[in-house]
C-alpha positions in Angstrom: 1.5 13.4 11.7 -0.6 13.4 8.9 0.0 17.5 8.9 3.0 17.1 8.3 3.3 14.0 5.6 0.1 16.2 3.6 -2.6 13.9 2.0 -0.9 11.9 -0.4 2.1 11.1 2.1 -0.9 10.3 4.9 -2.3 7.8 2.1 0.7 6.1 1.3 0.9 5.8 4.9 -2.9 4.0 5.0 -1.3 1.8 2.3 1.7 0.7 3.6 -0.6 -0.1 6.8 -3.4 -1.7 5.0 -0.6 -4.1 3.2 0.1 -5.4 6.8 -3.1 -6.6 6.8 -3.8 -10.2 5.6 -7.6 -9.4 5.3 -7.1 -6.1 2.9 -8.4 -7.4 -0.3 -6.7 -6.6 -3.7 -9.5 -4.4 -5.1 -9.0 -2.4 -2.1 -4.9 -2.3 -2.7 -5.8 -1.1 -6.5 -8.0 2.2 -5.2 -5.5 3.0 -2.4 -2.7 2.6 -4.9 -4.6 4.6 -7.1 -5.6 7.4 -5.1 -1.8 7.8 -4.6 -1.0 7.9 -8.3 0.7 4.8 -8.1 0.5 1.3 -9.9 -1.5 -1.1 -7.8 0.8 -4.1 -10.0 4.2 -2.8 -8.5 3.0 -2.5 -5.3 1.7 -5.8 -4.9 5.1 -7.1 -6.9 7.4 -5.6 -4.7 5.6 -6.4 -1.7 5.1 -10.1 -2.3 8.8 -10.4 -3.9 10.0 -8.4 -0.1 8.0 -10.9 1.4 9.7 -14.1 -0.5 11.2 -16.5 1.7 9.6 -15.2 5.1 7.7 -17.8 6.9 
């Protein structure tokens, strides 16, 4: 899989996974996020406004 997604789609992947994860910490969202080239803030926005209203 991760031949095929290349090393920035096999890191988002790691991301996505790691925001699963109630014990990933938010430092370690902001290098993942960064290592992607992407802003740790919007990650954490949209996943915590997705999560809204879940129990």
């Amino acid at each position: 899989m991760s031949r095929r997604n290349g090393t920035k789609g096999q890191r988002l992947i790691e991301l996505f996974n790691a925001l699963q994860r109630r014990e990933t910490t938010f430092g370690q969202i902001y290098a993942m996020s960064a290592s992607c080239g992407i802003d740790a803030r919007r990650v954490l926005a949209d996943h915590f406004q997705r999560g809204h209203g879940r129990a």
